[in-house]
C-alpha positions in Angstrom: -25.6 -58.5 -20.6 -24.0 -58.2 -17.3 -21.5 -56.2 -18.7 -24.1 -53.9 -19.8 -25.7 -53.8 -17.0 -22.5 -53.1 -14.8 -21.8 -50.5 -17.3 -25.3 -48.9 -16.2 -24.8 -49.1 -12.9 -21.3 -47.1 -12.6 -22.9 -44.5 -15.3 -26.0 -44.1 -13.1 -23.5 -43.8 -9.5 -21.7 -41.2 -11.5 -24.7 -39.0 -11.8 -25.7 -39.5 -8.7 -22.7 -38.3 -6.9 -23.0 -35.2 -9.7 -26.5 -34.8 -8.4 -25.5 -34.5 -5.0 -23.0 -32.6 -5.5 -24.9 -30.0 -7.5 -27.0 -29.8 -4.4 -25.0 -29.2 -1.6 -23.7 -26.7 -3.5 -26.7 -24.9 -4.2 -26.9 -22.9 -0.5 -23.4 -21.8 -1.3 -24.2 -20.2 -4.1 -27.1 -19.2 -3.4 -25.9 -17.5 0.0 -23.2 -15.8 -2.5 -25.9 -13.9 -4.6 -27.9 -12.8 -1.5 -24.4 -11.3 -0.3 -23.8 -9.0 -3.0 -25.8 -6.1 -5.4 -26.2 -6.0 -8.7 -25.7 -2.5 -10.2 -28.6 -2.1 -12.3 -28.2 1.6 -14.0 -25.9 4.6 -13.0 -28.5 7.1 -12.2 -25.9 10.3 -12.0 -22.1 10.4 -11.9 -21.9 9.7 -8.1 -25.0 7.5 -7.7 -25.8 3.7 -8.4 -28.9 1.8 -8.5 -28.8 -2.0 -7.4 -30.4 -4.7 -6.8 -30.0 -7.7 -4.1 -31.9 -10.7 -2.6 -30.3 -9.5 0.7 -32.1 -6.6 3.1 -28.8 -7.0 5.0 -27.5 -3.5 4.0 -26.3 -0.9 6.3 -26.8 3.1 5.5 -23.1 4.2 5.8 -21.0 0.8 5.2 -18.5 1.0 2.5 -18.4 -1.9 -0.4 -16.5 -2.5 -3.2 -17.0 -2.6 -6.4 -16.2 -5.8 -8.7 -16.5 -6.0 -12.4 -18.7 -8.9 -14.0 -14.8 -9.1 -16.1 -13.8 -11.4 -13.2 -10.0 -10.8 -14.5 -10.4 -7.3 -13.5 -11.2 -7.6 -10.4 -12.3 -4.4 -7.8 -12.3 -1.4 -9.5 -14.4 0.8 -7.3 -15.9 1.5 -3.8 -19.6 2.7 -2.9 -21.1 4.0 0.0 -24.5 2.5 1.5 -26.9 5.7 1.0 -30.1 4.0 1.5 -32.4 1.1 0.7 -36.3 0.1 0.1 -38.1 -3.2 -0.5 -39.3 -3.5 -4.3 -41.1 -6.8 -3.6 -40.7 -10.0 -1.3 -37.1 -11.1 -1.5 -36.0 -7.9 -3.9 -34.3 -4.6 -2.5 -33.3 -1.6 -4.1 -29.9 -0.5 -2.8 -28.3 3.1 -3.7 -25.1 4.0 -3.7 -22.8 6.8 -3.7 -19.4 6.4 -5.6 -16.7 6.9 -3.7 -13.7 6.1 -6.1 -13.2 4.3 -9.0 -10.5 2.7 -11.7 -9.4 5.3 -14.1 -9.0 1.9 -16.5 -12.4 0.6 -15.9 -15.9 2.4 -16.0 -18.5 0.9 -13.5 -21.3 -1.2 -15.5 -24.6 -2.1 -14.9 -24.2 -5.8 -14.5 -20.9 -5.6 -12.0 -21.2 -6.6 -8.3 -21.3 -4.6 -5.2 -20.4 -6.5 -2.4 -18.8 -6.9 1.2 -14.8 -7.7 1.3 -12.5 -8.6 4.0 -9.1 -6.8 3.1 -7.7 -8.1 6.2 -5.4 -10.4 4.0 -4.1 -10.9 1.2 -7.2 -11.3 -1.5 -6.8 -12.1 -5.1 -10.0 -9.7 -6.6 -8.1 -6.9 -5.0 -6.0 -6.1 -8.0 -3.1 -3.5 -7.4 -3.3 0.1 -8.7 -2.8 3.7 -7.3 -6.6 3.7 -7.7 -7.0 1.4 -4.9 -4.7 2.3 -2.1 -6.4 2.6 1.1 -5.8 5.3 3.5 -8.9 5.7 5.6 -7.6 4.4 9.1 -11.3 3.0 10.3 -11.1 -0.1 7.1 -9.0 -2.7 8.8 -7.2 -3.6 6.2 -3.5 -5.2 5.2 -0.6 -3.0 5.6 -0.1 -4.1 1.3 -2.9 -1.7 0.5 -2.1 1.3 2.1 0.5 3.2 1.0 4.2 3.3 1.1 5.4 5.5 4.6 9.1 3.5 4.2 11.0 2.6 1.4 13.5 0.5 3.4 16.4 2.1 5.3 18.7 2.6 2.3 16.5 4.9 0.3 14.6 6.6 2.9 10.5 7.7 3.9 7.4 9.0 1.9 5.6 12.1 2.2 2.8 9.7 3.7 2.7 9.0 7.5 1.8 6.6 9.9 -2.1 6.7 11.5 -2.6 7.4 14.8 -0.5 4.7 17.2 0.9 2.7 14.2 4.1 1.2 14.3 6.8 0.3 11.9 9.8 -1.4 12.9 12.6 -3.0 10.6 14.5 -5.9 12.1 17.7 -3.2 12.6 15.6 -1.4 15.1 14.2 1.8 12.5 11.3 2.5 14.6 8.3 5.1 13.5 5.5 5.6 15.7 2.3 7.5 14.4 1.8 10.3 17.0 -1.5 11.6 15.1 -2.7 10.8 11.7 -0.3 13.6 9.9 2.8 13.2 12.6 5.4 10.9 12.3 7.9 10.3 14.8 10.9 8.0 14.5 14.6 6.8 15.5 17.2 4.3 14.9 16.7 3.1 18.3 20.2 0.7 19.0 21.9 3.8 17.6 20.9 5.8 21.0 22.4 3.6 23.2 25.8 3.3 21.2 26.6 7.7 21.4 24.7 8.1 18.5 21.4 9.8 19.6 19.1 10.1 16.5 15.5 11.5 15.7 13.4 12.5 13.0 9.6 14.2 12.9 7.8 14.4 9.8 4.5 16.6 9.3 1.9 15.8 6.5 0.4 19.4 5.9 -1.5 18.4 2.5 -3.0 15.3 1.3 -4.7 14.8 -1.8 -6.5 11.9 -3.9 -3.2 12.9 -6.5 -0.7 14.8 -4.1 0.9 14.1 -0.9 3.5 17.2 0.9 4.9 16.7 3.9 8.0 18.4 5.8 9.9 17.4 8.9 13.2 17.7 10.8 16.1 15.2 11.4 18.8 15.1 14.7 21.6 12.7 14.6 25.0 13.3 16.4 28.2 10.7 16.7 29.5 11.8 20.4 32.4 10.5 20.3 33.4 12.0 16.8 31.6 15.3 17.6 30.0 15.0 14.6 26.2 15.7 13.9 23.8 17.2 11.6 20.1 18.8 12.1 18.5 18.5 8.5 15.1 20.2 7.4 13.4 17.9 5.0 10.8 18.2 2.4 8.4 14.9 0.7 6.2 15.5 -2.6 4.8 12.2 -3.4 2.4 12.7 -6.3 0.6 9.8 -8.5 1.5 9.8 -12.2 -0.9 6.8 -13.4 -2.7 4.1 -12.2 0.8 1.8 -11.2 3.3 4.6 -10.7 3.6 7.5 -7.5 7.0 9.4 -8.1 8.6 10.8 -4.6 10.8 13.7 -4.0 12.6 14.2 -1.3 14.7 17.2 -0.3 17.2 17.4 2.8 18.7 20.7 3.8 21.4 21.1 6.4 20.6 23.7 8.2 23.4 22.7 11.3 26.4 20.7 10.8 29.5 19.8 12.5 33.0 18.4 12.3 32.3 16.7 9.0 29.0 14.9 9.5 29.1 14.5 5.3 31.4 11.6 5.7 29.3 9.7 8.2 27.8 7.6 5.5 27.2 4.7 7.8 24.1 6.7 9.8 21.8 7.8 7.6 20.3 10.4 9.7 23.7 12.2 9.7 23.6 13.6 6.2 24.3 17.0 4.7 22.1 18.4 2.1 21.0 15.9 -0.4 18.2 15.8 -3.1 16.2 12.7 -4.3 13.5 11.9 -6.7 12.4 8.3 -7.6 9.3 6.2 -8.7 7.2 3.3 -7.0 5.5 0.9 -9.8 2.5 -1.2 -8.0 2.3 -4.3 -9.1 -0.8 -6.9 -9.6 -0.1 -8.6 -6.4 0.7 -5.3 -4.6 4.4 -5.8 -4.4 7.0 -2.5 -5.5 9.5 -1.8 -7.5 11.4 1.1 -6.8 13.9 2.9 -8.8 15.5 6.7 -8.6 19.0 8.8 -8.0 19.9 10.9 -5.8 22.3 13.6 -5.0 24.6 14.7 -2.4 25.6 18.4 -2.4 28.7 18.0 -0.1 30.2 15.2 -1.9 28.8 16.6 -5.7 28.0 12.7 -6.2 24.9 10.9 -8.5 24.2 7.9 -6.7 20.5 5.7 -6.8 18.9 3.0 -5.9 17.0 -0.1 -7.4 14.8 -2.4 -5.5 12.0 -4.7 -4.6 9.7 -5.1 -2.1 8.0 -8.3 -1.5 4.1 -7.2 0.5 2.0 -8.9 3.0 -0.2 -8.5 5.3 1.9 -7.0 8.1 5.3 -7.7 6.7 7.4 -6.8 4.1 10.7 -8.0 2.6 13.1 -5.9 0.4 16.2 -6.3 -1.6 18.0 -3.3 -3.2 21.5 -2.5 -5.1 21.8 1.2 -3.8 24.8 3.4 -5.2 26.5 6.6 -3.4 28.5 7.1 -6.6 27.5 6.1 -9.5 30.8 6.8 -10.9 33.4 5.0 -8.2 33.3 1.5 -9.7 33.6 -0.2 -6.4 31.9 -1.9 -3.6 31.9 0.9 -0.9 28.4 2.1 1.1 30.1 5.6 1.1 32.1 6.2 -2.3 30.5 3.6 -4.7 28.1 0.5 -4.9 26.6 -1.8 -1.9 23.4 -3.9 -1.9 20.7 -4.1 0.6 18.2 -6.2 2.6 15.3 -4.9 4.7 12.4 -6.7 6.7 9.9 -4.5 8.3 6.3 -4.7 10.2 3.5 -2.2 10.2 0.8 -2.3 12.8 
C-alpha cells in the first residue's frame, strides 16, 4: 500500500509541475498571437485582409510575411495601409503586398508579423526573393546583396548606401558616397608608389536587373606602369537562388606593360567576366565563373564560398589566370584564396 501510495504521489507532483508549467507559458503565447495577423482572404492581387488581437499596428510599418508551412519560412513582405476595430479585442488590418516568393503563394491562414533582421534569424530563408535593399530596414549585411565578391574575383553592379563601409582585412576599402556611388581603393597600396582608385555608378536598378559603370586608376611609380580602365556591371537574377554578374573592363590608357602586373588587380588591361552567385538556405554563396584577359588571350575562373553574418564575412576561393598553365602561379596558372571583410 505504501508503495501505491508513493507511486501516487510522484504521478500527482508530475502533473503538477506540467500544470505549472503550462501556465507560465500561457502569457508567452498568448503575447505571441497578439503580436502578429492572421491573413484572412486576399481581397485583390496587392491587398490583404487580416486579423489580430493586437491594435498595435502602424499605417506605413513594413512586416513580413510567414507561411503557416513553418519549414518555409518568410515568403513575403506587406505594408501597414490601415486598420479598424471589428469588436473588443479584434482588428481588421490591411495590407498592401510589397513582394513575395515566386515558390510560395500567400494563403489565408499565414502570419503577418514584426521581425528583427538585425541578426541572423532562422524563418528568414535565403532566396533572390528576399534580398533587402531598402537602406531605412536595419538589417544584417547577409541579406542585402552582394557589392564584393572578395578581392580575387572583383565587385557587383550593386553599391554601397549612403556612408557604408566595406573593408577586407588587406585594406580594400569602399565607401558609399550616395546610394548609387561607390568609391574605393586598396588603401596600403597608396603609400607603397602604388596609388589606386576606382568609382562605380549604379544608373539602373531593377527588382530583376542591376547596370552600373565606373572607372579604375592604378599606377606602379617605380615601374611606370599603370592603367585607367572603364568598367561595365550587369547583375541580373535568373531564379529564386541564382544572380549571374557580368563584368566588362576596357583599357582605355595603358602604359609600360601594366598587363603583366598581375599582383594589383586594379592595374589590368581589358578583361571580360561573367559568373553566377547561388544563395543558399542560411544565406551563404557559392560563386563560380571564368574570365578572360584580352592582352594575355587566357580563360581563367574562379570558384568560391562565402561564409555570411551579420557584419562579417569569410571566403575561400581556388581562382585560376590560366586555365591551361598547370601550375601554381597568381599570374600564368592556378592560386587559392582567402578573404575576410566588414560591411557597415
Amino acid at each position: 500500500m505504501s508503495k501505491f501510495s508513493s507511486a501516487y504521489k510522484g504521478l500527482k507532483g508530475f502533473f503538477f509541475i506540467i500544470l505549472i508549467a503550462v501556465v507560465m507559458a500561457a502569457p508567452a503565447a498568448y503575447a505571441d498571437i497578439e503580436s502578429q495577423a492572421v491573413i484572412e482572404k486576399v481581397t485583390d492581387s496587392d491587398r490583404l485582409l487580416a486579423t489580430s488581437q493586437s491594435e498595435e499596428w502602424h499605417v506605413g510599418e513594413t512586416l513580413v510575411i510567414v507561411s503557416q508551412d513553418l519549414r518555409r519560412g518568410v515568403i513575403g513582405f506587406v505594408e501597414v495601409i490601415g486598420t479598424r476595430k471589428i469588436i473588443d479585442g479584434l482588428y481588421e488590418v490591411r495590407l498592401g503586398l510589397l513582394r513575395q516568393s515566386r515558390k510560395v503563394l500567400i494563403q489565408p491562414g499565414d502570419f503577418a508579423r514584426r521581425l528583427d533582421l538585425s541578426s541572423t534569424n532562422p524563418d528568414y530563408i535565403g532566396t533572390t526573393d528576399l534580398l533587402l535593399r531598402d537602406k531605412q530596414m536595419q538589417v544584417s549585411a547577409q541579406y542585402r546583396p552582394l557589392v564584393y565578391q572578395g578581392l580575387a574575383i572583383g565587385d557587383t553592379a550593386q553599391t554601397l548606401f549612403e556612408d557604408e563601409f566595406l573593408i577586407n582585412y588587406l585594406g580594400d576599402t569602399y565607401y558609399g558616397f550616395k546610394d548609387w556611388l561607390t568609391v574605393g581603393s586598396f588603401i596600403p597600396a597608396n603609400f607603397f608608389g602604388r596609388p589606386n582608385a576606382n568609382f562605380r555608378a549604379k544608373f539602373y536598378d531593377s527588382e530583376a536587373t542591376t547596370l552600373a559603370a565606373g572607372v579604375s586608376f592604378a599606377r606602379l611609380v617605380k615601374e611606370d606602369q599603370g592603367s585607367v580602365n572603364l568598367n561595365f556591371f550587369w547583375d541580373s537574377i535568373s531564379s529564386d537562388a541564382l544572380i549571374s554578374h557580368t563584368f566588362v573592363g576596357i583599357g582605355i590608357v595603358e602604359w609600360d606593360g601594366a598587363e603583366d602586373a598581375a599582383a594589383l588587380k586594379y592595374v589590368t588591361s581589358s578583361s571580360f567576366q561573367t559568373g553566377y552567385e547561388v544563395i543558399l538556405n542560411n544565406w551563404d554563396r557559392f560563386l563560380i565563373g571564368p574570365n578572360y584577359n584580352f592582352a594575355k588571350k587566357a580563360l581563367g575562373g574562379y570558384l568560391s564560398y562565402v561564409w555570411t553574418m551579420e557584419h562579417f564575412h569569410f571566403q575561400l576561393s581556388v581562382n585560376s589566370t590560366d586555365i591551361t598553365s598547370l601550375r601554381l602561379d597568381p599570374s600564368d596558372g592556378y592560386y587559392g584564396f582567402f578573404d575576410l571583410y566588414w560591411r557597415f
